[in-house]
KEZASE-583239 format. One line per 8 residues: number of its first residue (from 1); for each residue x negated, y negated, z of C-alpha. Coordinates in steps of 0.2 Angstrom, whole numbers, always signed. Example, Ala and Ser with C-alpha at 12.3 -4.5 7.8 and 13.67 -1.06 7.14 Angstrom:
% residues 2
1	-62 +22 +39  -68 +5 +36
//
This chain:
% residues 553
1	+0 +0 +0  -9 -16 -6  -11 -29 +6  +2 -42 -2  +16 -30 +1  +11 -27 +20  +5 -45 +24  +24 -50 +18
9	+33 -35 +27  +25 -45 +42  +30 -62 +39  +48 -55 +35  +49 -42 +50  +42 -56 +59  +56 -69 +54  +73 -58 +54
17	+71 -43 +65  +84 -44 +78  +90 -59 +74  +107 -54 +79  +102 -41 +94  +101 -57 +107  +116 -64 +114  +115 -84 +114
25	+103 -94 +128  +110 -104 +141  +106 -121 +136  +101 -128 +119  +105 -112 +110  +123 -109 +119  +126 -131 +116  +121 -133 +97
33	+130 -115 +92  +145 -122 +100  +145 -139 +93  +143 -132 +75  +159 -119 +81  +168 -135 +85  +166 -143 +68  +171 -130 +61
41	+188 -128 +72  +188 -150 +70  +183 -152 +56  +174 -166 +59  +158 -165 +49  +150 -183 +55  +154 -185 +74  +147 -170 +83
49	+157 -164 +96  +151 -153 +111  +167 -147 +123  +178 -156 +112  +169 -173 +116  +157 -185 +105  +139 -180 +107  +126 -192 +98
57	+110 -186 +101  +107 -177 +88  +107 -178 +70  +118 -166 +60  +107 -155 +49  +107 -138 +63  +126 -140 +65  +128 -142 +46
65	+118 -127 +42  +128 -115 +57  +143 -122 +53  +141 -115 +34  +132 -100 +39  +147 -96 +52  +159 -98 +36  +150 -85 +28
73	+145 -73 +39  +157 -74 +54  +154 -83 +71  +142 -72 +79  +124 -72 +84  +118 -64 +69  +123 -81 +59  +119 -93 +69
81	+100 -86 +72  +100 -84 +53  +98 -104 +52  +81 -107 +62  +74 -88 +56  +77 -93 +38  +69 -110 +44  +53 -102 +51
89	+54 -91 +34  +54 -106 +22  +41 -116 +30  +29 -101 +32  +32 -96 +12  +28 -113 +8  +12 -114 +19  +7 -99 +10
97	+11 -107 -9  +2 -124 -4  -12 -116 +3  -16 -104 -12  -9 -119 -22  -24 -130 -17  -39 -117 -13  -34 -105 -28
105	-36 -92 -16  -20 -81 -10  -29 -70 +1  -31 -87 +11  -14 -93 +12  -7 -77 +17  -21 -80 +32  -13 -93 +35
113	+6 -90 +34  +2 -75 +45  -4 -84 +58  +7 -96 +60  +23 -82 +61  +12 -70 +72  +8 -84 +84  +19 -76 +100
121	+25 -96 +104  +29 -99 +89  +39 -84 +85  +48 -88 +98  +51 -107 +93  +54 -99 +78  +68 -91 +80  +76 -100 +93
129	+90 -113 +90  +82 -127 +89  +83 -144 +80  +65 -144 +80  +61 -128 +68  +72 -137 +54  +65 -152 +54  +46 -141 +54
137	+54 -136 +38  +60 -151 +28  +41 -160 +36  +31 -147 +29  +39 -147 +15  +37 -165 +11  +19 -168 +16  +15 -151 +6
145	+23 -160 -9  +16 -179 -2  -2 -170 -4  +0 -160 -21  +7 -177 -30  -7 -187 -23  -21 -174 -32  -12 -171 -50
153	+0 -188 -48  +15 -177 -53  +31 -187 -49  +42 -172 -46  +32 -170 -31  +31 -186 -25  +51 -187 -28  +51 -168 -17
161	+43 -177 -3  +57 -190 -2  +70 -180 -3  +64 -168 +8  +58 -181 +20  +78 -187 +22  +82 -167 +26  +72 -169 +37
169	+77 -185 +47  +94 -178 +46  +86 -164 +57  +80 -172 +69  +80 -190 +67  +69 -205 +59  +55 -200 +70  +50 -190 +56
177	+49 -207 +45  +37 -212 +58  +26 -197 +58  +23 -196 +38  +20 -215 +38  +7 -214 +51  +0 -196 +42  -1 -205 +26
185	-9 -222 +31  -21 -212 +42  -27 -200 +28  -26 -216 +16  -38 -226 +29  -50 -211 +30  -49 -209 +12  -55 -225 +8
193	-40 -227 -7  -40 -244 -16  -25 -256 -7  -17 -254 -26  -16 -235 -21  -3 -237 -8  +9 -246 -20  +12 -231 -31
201	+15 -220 -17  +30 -233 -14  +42 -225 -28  +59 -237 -31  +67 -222 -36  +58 -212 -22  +65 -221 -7  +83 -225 -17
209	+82 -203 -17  +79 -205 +4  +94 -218 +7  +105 -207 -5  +102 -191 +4  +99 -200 +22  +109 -215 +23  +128 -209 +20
217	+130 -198 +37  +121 -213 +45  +134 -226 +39  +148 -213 +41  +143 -210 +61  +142 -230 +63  +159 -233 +55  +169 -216 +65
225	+161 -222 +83  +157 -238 +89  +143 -235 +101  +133 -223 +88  +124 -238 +82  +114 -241 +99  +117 -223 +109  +108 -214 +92
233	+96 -227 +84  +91 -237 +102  +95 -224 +114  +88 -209 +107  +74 -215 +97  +66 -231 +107  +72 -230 +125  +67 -213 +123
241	+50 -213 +118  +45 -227 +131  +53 -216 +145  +68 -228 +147  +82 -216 +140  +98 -214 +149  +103 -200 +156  +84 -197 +161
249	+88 -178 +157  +72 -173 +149  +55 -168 +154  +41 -181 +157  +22 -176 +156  +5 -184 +157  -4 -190 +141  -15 -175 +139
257	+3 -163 +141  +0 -156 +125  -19 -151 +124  -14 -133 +132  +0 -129 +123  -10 -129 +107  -19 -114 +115  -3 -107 +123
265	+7 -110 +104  -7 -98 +96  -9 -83 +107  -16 -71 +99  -25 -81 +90  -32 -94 +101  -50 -91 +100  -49 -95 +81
273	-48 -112 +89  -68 -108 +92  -71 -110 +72  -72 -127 +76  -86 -128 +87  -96 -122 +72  -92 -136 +59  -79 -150 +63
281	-83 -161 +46  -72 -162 +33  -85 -166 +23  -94 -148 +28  -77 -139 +22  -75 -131 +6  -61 -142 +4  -65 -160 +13
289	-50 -171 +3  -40 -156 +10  -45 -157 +27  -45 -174 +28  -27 -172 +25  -21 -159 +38  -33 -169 +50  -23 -185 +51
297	-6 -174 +51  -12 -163 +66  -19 -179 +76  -7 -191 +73  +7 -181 +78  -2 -173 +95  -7 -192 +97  +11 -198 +94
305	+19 -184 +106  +5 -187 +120  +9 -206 +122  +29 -202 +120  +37 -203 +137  +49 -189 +131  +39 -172 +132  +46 -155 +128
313	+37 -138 +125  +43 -136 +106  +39 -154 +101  +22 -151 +93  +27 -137 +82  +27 -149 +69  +8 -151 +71  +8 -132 +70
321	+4 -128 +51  -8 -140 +48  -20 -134 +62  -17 -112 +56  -21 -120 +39  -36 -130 +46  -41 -114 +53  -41 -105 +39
329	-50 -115 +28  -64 -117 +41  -66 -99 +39  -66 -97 +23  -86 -100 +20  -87 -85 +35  -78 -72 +25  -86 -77 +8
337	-102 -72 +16  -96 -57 +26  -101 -65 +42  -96 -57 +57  -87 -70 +64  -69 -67 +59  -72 -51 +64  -80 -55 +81
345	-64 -67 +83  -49 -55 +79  -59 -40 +91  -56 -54 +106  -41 -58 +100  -36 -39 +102  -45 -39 +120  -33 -54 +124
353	-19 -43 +120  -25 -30 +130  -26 -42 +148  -9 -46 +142  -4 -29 +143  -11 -28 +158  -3 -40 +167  +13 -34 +162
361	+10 -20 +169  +4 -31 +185  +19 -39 +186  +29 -24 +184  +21 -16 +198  +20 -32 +210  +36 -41 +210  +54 -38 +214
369	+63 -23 +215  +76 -30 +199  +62 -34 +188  +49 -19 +192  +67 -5 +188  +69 -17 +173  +51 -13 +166  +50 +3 +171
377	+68 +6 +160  +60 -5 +145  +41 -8 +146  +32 +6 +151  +31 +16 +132  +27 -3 +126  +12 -3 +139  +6 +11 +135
385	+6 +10 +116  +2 -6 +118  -16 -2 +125  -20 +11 +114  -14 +0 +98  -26 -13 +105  -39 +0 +107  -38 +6 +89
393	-36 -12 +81  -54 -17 +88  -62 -3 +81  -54 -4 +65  -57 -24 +63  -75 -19 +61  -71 -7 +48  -58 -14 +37
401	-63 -28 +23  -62 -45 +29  -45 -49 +19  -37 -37 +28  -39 -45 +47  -24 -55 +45  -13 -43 +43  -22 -32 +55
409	-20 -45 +69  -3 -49 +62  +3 -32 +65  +6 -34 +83  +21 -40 +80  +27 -21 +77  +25 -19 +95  +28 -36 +104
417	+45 -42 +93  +56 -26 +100  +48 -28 +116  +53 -45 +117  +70 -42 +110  +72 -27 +122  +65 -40 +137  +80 -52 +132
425	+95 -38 +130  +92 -33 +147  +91 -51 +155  +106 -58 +145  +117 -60 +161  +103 -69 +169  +99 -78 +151  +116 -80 +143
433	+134 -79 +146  +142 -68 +133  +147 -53 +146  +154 -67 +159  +164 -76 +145  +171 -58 +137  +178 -54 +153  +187 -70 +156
441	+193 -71 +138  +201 -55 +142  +211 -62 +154  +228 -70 +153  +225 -88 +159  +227 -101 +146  +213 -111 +149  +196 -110 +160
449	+185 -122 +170  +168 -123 +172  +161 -130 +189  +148 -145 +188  +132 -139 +178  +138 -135 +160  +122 -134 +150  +114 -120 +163
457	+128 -110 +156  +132 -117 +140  +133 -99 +132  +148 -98 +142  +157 -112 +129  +151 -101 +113  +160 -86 +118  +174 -91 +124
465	+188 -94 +116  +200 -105 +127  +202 -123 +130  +187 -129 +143  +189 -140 +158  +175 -146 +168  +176 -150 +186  +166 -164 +196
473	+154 -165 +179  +137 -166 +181  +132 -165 +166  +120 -175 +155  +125 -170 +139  +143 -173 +143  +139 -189 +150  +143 -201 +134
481	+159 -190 +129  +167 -191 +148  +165 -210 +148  +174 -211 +131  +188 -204 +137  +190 -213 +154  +187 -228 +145  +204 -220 +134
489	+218 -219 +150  +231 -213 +139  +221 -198 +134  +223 -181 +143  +207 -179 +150  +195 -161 +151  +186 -169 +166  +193 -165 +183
497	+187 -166 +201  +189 -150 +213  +205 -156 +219  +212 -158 +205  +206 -140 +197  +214 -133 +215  +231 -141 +214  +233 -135 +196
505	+246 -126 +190  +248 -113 +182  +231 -109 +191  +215 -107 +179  +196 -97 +182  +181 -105 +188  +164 -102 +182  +151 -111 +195
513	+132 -106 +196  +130 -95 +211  +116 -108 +219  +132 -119 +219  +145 -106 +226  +146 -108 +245  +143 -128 +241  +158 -128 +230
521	+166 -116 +246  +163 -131 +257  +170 -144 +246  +187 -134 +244  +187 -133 +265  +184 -152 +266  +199 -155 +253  +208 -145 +266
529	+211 -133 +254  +213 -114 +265  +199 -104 +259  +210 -88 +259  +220 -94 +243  +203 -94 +236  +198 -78 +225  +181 -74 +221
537	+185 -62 +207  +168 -58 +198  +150 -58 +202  +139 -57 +187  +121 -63 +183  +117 -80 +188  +136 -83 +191  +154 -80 +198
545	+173 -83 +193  +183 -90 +206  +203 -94 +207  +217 -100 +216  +225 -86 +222  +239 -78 +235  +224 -68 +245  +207 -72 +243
553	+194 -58 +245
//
């Protein structure tokens, strides 16, 4: 079997399989499957709704693509995972096509696209529900178009970066405008191009593609909601980035945040990272133009997230690409001589695998009674397969030819995607709230309420299939959308306090985190509501139902 066959069996396997095995994430993946559910149920294509309120933080692209994908394929997990996997797919196939594109060399850019879907982080990311994998997409996209038109001066390309550009502010908002301006002033400044240079880059018919693809929804949204003019362009975008946001609901971190997650984002292939220690010049690369160019993307974007007062884990996989391409290009003179480097890299890339299967084993055999039954019923084969595969792969990444190391390396992924899939199933009542939200759906209430915290469950809102009311709202995301209708008296609101869900009849189910349980007891006693109408009448997971009821128990 020739190694183009098996290095894209990887990339596939490593995109698709499972996608539909794991039941929604509380959280962002429970949240944004729901608001694309809700379009579909509203249709409302321009105002996103989350629990039947407004929610303008995000632009429309990820709901847009569930949303279709749900009409096609039916709303379930399999569909809505679809929409990031393909995603992760498209941007590692067109890693692959630039880089063999611009080196001549196919061998390199299946290195390349390799290590970007066998990176564990990013396989993760990468199929997770996220706006961050589209826009990954739609960015790479454009800047590998931006590059290619700037060496053969082939409009099309140029024209492809535009467009692609306003896909991919309409994933994840006109940061991304910001990013490619500072990428391409950057490269042009270390370039050294002529001032007349920048001018044909400026394309009338360019930028009038990017306001015909980007602008409509963005007009639309201002016209449907009044506030979406200040709470999308000023809220989200400027008071965010200078940490001034409101709600404050996101994570903050210090300026050099990032600088270990690029480490953490390629396991197993971190110590490639060490490449650069023998040669960081562009001008010392096979390809310095090249480099140049994935230089200023890398940088300014892990400069433009450090000094950004919003900080999240995922943010930098946009900075991803350009640094697995990096790496292979910087390997390239290696490999043409048959140095031992790449093969001294990928044999301590296996022995990293092997101290992670170690300390799986380690945590399995030193922690709590749940977890250890947990690995015992799932992980112990995968352990011990898992030491012997490693075993084997060093042996043999001093035999094989040098081409085939990528895939060699890559091939972990046989062993650690069903592990992780397995890891996930048995978890989901701890991670999602499919089971919870099946029972309750099975029951004969005509509504059901959830207590306080709805984005720790959001998975909850997916599943079910009956009207939700929330009670005392704590939640962020809601924020805006509960405002809105309080500022709208004559509107039947979803928001209620305890009291209220207490005196309601007919009498509906309450989901409430079981941290907040005997809190939410307390409450009910201070409302002087008798605790022995109260029914606690399933425990499951991270959460119980409760009701009013004749006789508690």
């Amino acid at each position: 079997m020739s190694f183009r066959i098996i290095s894209w069996f990887l990339i596939v396997f490593g995109c698709f399989y499972g996608i539909g095995s794991t039941p929604l994430l509380d959280n962002n993946e429970g949240m944004y499957a729901s608001i694309a559910r809700d379009m579909l149920d509203n249709g409302n294509f321009i105002i996103p709704h989350l629990a039947g309120v407004p929610y303008l933080e995000k632009p429309p692209m990820l709901y847009w693509l569930m949303a279709a994908s749900m009409s096609l394929f039916g709303r379930n997990e399999w569909a809505v995972h679809l929409v990031p996997a393909l995603a992760f797919f498209i941007t590692a196939f067109s890693l692959q096509r630039f880089t063999r594109k611009t080196t001549g060399n196919d061998t390199l850019g299946l290195f390349a696209a390799l290590m970007l879907i066998s990176s564990l982080p990013m396989l993760v990311f990468g199929r997770q529900i996220l706006c961050d994998m589209i826009m990954t997409c739609f960015f790479s996209i454009a800047m590998f178009s931006f590059f290619t038109w700037q060496q053969n001066s082939n409009k099309r390309y140029l024209h492809l970066f535009y467009g692609s550009l306003a896909l991919a502010a309409l994933s994840k908002g006109l940061t991304t405008c910001i990013l490619a301006g500072g990428i391409i002033g950057s490269f042009y400044l270390w370039e050294r191009k002529p001032s007349w240079h920048h001018l044909k880059f400026l394309s009338p018919l360019g930028i009038g593609l990017f306001l015909l693809i980007a602008a409509p929804w963005h007009i639309a949204a201002t016209l449907q909601n009044e506030d979406f003019a200040w709470f999308y362009f000023v809220n989200e975008h400027w008071l965010r980035f200078i940490n001034q946001r409101e709600p404050h609901d996101y994570h903050t971190g210090a300026w050099w945040y990032y600088l270990p997650k690029i480490l953490f984002y390629l396991i197993p292939w971190t110590l490639f990272l060490l490449i650069f220690t023998r040669n960081t010049k562009p001008s010392h690369c096979s390809y310095p133009s090249l480099a140049r160019f994935l230089w200023s993307w890398f940088l300014f974007c892990l400069v433009f997230f450090s000094i950004a007062g919003s900080k999240a884990n995922y943010y930098m996989i946009v900075g991803m690409p350009p640094l697995v391409m990096l790496i292979t290009l910087y390997l390239k003179p290696f490999m043409d001589k048959g140095d031992r480097v790449t093969r001294s890299l990928t044999s301590g890339a296996f022995v990293c695998l092997f101290i992670m299967v170690w300390l799986m084993y380690h945590l399995c055999t030193n922690t709590s009674t749940e977890l250890l039954a947990t690995c015992q019923e799932i992980s112990w084969i995968h352990i011990a397969v898992g030491a012997v595969y490693c075993l084997i792969a060093i042996v043999l990444s001093w035999r094989l030819p040098q081409h085939w190391l990528a895939p060699l390396l890559g091939s972990h992924l046989l062993l650690m995607l069903p592990l992780l899939i397995a890891s996930v199933e048995s978890f989901g009542e701890k991670l999602s709230q499919k089971e919870m939200a099946e029972y309750v759906q099975a029951g004969d209430s005509e509504a059901v309420a959830m207590y306080q915290e709805f984005e720790d469950i959001s998975a909850f809102a997916f599943y079910v299939k009956k009207p939700l009311l929330i009670v005392d709202s704590q939640s962020a995301d809601l924020l805006y959308g509960q405002k809105k209708l309080a500022s709208q008296p004559a509107t039947s609101s979803m928001f209620l306090s305890l009291d209220e869900w207490a005196k309601r009849k007919p009498a509906v189910p309450m989901v409430v985190l079981k941290k907040n349980l005997y809190a939410a007891m307390d409450r009910l006693r201070d409302l002087k509501v008798d605790l022995q109408h109260v029914c606690i009448i399933k425990r499951l997971g991270r959460v119980a139902v409760i009701n009013m009821c004749e006789h508690g128990h």
